[in-house]
Each structure stands twice: as structure tokens, then as C-alpha cells.
C-alpha positions as CSV (number, residue, x, y, z in Angstrom):
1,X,-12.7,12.0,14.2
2,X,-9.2,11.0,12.9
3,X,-5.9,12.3,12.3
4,X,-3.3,11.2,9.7
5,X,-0.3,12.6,8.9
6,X,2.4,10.9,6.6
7,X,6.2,11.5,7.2
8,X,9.4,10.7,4.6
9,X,11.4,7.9,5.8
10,X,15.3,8.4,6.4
11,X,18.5,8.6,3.7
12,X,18.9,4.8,4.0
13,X,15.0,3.9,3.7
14,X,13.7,5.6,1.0
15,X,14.7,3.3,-2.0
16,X,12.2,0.8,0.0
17,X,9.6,2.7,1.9
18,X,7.1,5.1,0.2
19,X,6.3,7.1,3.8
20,X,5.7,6.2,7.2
21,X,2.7,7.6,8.3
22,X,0.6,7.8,12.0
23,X,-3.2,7.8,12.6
24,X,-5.5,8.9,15.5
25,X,-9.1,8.2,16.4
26,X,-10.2,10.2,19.0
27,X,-13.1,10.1,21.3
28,X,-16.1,10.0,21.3
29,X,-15.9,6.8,19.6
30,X,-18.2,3.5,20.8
31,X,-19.2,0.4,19.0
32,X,-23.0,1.7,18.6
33,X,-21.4,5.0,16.5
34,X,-17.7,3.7,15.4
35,X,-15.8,5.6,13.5
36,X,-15.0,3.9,9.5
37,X,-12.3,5.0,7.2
38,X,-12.6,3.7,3.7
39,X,-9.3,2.5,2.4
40,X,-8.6,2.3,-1.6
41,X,-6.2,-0.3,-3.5
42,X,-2.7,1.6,-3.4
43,X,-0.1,-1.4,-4.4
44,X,1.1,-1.0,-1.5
45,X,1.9,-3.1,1.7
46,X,1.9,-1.6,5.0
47,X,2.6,-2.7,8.5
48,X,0.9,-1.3,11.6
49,X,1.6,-0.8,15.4
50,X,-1.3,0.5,17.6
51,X,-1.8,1.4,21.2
52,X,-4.0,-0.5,23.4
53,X,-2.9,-4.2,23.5
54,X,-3.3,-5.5,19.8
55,X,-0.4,-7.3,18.4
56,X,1.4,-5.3,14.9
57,X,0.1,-6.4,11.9
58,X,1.4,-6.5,8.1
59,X,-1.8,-5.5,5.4
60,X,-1.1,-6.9,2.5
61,X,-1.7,-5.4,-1.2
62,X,-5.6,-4.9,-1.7
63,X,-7.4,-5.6,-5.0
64,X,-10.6,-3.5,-3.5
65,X,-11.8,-1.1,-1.1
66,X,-12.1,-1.9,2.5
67,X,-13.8,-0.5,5.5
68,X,-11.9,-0.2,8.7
69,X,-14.3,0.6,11.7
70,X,-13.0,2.1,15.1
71,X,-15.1,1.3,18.2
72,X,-12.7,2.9,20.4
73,X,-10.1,5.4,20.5
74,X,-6.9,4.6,19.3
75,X,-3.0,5.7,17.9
76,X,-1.8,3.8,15.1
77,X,2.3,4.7,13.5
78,X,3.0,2.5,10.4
79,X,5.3,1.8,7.9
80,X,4.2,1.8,3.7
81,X,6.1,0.0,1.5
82,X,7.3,0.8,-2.4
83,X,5.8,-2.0,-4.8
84,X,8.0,-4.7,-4.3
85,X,10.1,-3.6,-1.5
86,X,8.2,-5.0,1.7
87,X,9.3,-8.9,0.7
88,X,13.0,-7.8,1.9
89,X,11.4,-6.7,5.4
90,X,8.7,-9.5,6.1
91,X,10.5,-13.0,4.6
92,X,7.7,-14.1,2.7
93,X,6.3,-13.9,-1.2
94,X,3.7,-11.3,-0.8
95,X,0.9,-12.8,-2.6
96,X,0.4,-15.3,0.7
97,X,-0.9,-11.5,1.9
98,X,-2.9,-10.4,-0.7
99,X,-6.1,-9.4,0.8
100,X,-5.4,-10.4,3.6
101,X,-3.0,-9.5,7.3
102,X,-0.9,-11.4,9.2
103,X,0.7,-10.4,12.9
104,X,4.1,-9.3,12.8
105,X,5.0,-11.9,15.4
106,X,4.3,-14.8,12.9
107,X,6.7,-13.0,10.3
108,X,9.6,-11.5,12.4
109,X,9.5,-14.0,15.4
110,X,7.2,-13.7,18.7
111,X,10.4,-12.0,20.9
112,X,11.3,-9.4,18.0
113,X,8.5,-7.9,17.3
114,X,7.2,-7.6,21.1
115,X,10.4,-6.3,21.8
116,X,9.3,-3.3,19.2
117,X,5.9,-3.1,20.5
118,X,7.0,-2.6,23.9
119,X,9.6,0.3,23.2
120,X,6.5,1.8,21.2
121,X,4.0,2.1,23.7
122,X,5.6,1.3,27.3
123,X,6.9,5.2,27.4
124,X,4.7,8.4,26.3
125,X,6.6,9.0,23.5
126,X,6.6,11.5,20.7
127,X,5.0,10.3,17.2
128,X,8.6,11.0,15.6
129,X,10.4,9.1,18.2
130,X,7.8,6.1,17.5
131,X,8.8,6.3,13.8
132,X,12.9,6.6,14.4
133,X,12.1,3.5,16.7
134,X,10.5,1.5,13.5
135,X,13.1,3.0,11.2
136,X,16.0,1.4,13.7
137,X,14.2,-1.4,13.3
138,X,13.7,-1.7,9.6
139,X,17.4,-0.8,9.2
140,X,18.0,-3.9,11.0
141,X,15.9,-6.5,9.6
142,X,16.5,-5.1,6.2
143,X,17.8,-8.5,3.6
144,X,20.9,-7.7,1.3
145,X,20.1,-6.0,-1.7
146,X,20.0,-8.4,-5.0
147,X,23.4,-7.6,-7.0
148,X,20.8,-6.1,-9.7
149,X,17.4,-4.9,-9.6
150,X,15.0,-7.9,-10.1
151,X,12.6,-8.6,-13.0
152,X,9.7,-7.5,-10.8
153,X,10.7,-4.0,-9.7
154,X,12.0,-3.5,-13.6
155,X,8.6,-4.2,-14.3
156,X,6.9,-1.7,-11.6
157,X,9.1,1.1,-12.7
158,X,7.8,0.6,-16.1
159,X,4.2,0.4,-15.3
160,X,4.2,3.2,-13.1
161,X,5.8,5.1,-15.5
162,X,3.1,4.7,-18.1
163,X,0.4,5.4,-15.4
164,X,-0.7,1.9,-15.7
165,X,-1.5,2.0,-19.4
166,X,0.4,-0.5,-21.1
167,X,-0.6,-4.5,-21.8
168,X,1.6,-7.2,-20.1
169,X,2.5,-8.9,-23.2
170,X,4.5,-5.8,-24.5
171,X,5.8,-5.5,-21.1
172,X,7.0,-9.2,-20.7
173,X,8.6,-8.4,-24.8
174,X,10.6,-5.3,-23.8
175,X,11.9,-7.6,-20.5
176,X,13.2,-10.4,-23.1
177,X,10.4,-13.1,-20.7
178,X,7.1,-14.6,-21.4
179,X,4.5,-13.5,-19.7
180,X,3.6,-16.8,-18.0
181,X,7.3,-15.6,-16.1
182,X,6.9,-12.2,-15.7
183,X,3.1,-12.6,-14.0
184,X,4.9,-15.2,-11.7
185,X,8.1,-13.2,-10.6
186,X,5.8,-10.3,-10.8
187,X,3.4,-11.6,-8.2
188,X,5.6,-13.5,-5.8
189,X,7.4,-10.4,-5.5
190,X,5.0,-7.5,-5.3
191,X,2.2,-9.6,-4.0
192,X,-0.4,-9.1,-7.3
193,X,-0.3,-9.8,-11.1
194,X,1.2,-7.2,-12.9
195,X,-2.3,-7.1,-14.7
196,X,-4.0,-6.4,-11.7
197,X,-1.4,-3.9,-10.6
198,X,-1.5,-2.2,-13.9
199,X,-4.9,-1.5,-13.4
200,X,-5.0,-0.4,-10.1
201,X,-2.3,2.1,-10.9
202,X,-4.1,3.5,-13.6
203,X,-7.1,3.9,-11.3
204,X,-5.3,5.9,-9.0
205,X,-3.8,8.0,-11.4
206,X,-7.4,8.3,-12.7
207,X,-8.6,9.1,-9.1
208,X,-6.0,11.9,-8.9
209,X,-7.2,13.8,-11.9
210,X,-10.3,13.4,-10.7
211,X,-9.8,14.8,-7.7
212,X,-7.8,17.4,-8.7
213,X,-9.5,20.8,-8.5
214,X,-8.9,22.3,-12.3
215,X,-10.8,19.2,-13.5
216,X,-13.8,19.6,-15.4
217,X,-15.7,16.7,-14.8
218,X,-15.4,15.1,-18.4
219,X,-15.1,11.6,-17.9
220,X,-15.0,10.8,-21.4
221,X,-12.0,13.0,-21.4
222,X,-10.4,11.7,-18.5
223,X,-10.7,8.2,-19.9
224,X,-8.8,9.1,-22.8
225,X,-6.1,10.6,-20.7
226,X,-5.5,8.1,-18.8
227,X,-5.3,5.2,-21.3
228,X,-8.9,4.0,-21.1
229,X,-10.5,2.3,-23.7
230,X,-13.6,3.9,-23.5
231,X,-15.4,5.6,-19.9
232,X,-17.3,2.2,-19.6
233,X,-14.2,0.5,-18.9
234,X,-13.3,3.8,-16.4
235,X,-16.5,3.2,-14.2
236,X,-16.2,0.0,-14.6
237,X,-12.5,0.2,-12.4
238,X,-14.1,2.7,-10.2
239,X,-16.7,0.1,-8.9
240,X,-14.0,-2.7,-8.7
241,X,-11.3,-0.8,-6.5
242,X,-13.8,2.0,-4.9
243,X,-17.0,0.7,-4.9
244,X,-18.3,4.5,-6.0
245,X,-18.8,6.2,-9.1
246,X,-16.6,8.5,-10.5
247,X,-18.6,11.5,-9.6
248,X,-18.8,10.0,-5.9
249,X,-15.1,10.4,-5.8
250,X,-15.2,14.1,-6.7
């Protein structure tokens, strides 16, 4: 069984960080019967700290569903970045992380981030003070704010905007840049092309009508809504970033 709860992040966090959020598997748990928890494509980057001896780790943007077993019990409290935020907090272009994790020591130095890990799980602390602990430390690590917003995030605020329906090519017009320099910014910055990020954000805008219980089920419909070319091209997205069906999703 597993518990997750998501919590807003302070005043000075909240143009960068989307929630922080905690986790627990609990017992009875064992590597013959573990515990999995699907995760979908959310453009966004997190980083985790969890009991038990395992060093943090940063996940970096997905382009599919993954499966993450539990074999034993165990508390997770984590950080999830905006689009585009989570390069100012781990010193690297994100699209080295795409798909992929990398420990927190090998991005924010082995003495900083044990330092962290230590004040996390040395004391039996509350789950809040564990996330006020993270959010000191974000504060601190945090890089100097560009003196405008960069091409990226003007980009991410205008794909999320339109749900994800829009080309690139009109995108990279309205930004006055070709798109051959908006797909490179774009992905250095928020660790994906904004193609692929597009899509992704359409599917979980899809994913929330879906899901939302006043739907009536007609994909057609909901294909249109969300800027679909046709429901093909709707179930088509659903087996790239879920793996399911539409009415699988339900």
C-alpha cells in the first residue's frame, strides 16, 4: 500500500517548484509480492530523498511511462520542478537526464548533499519539517535569476497555455527564432524538445478530461477538444506516454 500527499512550496519557491510532495510504502511489502506504482510523462523533473540508506536521486523529464517496484517498505519526500526551472538547482542542461537519474551527490557535491540526507533521516522527524529542511536547502543552492525570462520558459508558458496544441514552427515565428534555435535552447533548458513536450502536455490535458467524472466517454469528441487531429492520433499518444488505452485510463 502507498501514501502520497503533495504540499505547496514556500513564498520564495513557487516561481520554480510545482509542489513538493512525500510518499510511503508500507508493509507488507517483499520482493516475491512488491508493490509497483506506474508513473506517467509529467514535464517535469523531480528530485528524491528516501529512508533506508539510498543515496537522493534527481529523475529526469520522461518521454514514457515507467514502473517503479517496492520490495520493501519505505518513506520518500521530494521536490518537483516547473518546466525549466530545475537546471537553476542541479548545474546541468537537463536533457543529459532525460530518461534517465543521476545521484544528487554527482550534481551538488558528495559533502552537500549527505549533509542533507543526514538532517533528513538521522532524527524522527515530521514530514513538514523534512520538506522546510529541502526548501532551506533549495533556497540556498538556488542560481541568480536571468535579468529576463529565457527563450525556453517563454516558450513553456506558451505551450501550456494552448494545452499543448500548437506546431513549433508557429511557435519559433511568434519568438522572432528558427526553430533549429528554439528546439535547442528549448531542450538544453527543459530537458526535451518542445515537440515532444508539446505532446506530452496535450496528453495530460487529454488524460484530465478523461478522467474527469462529467466525461462522457466520446473519444472522438475529446480529440477535437484537445487539438487532436483525429482520435487515431489520440490513442496513438496514449500508448506512447501510458502504455494503455484511453478507456484503460478511465
Amino acid at each position: 500500500m502507498m501514501t502520497y500527499r503533495e504540499y505547496p512550496p514556500c513564498p520564495a519557491l513557487r516561481p520554480h517548484v510545482a509542489c513538493l510532495w512525500t510518499a510511503r510504502v508500507a508493509a507488507p511489502v517483499s520482493a516475491a509480492a512488491p508493490h509497483a506504482h506506474r508513473v506517467l510523462p509529467d514535464n517535469c523533473v523531480d528530485i528524491l530523498w528516501q529512508d533506508g540508506g539510498a543515496a537522493p536521486f534527481a529523475v529526469g523529464m520522461m518521454s514514457t511511462a515507467i514502473v517503479v517496484p517496492a520490495t520493501t517498505p519505505v518513506r520518500t519526500v521530494a521536490v518537483r520542478f516547473k518546466p525549466g526551472a530545475a537546471g537553476r538547482f542541479l548545474g546541468v542542461p537537463l536533457h543529459v537526464m532525460t530518461d534517465s537519474r543521476a545521484d544528487l551527490p554527482a550534481l551538488w557535491g558528495r559533502a552537500a548533499a549527505d549533509r542533507l540526507d543526514d538532517a533528513l533521516w538521522s532524527r524522527d522527524l515530521t514530514d513538514t519539517a523534512r520538506l522546510r529542511l529541502i526548501e532551506q536547502a533549495l533556497l540556498a543552492r538556488l542560481a541568480p535569476a536571468p535579468s529576463a525570462p529565457t527563450l525556453a520558459l517563454h516558450a513553456v508558458a506558451a505551450i501550456e497555455a494552448a494545452g499543448g496544441a500548437l506546431r513549433v514552427d508557429a511557435l519559433a515565428d511568434d519568438l522572432g527564432v528558427s526553430r533549429q534555435h528554439l528546439t535547442l535552447q528549448f531542450r538544453q533548458q527543459v530537458g526535451l524538445t518542445p515537440k515532444l513536450f508539446a505532446r506530452i502536455c496535450r496528453f495530460r490535458h487529454a488524460l484530465d478530461r478523461l478522467r474527469d467524472t462529467a466525461a462522457d466517454g466520446d473519444l472522438a469528441a475529446l480529440a477535437a477538444d484537445c487539438g487532436y487531429f483525429d482520435q487515431s492520433h489520440l490513442i496513438r499518444d496514449f500508448h506512447d506516454f501510458a502504455a494503455s488505452a484511453p478507456a484503460a485510463e478511465r
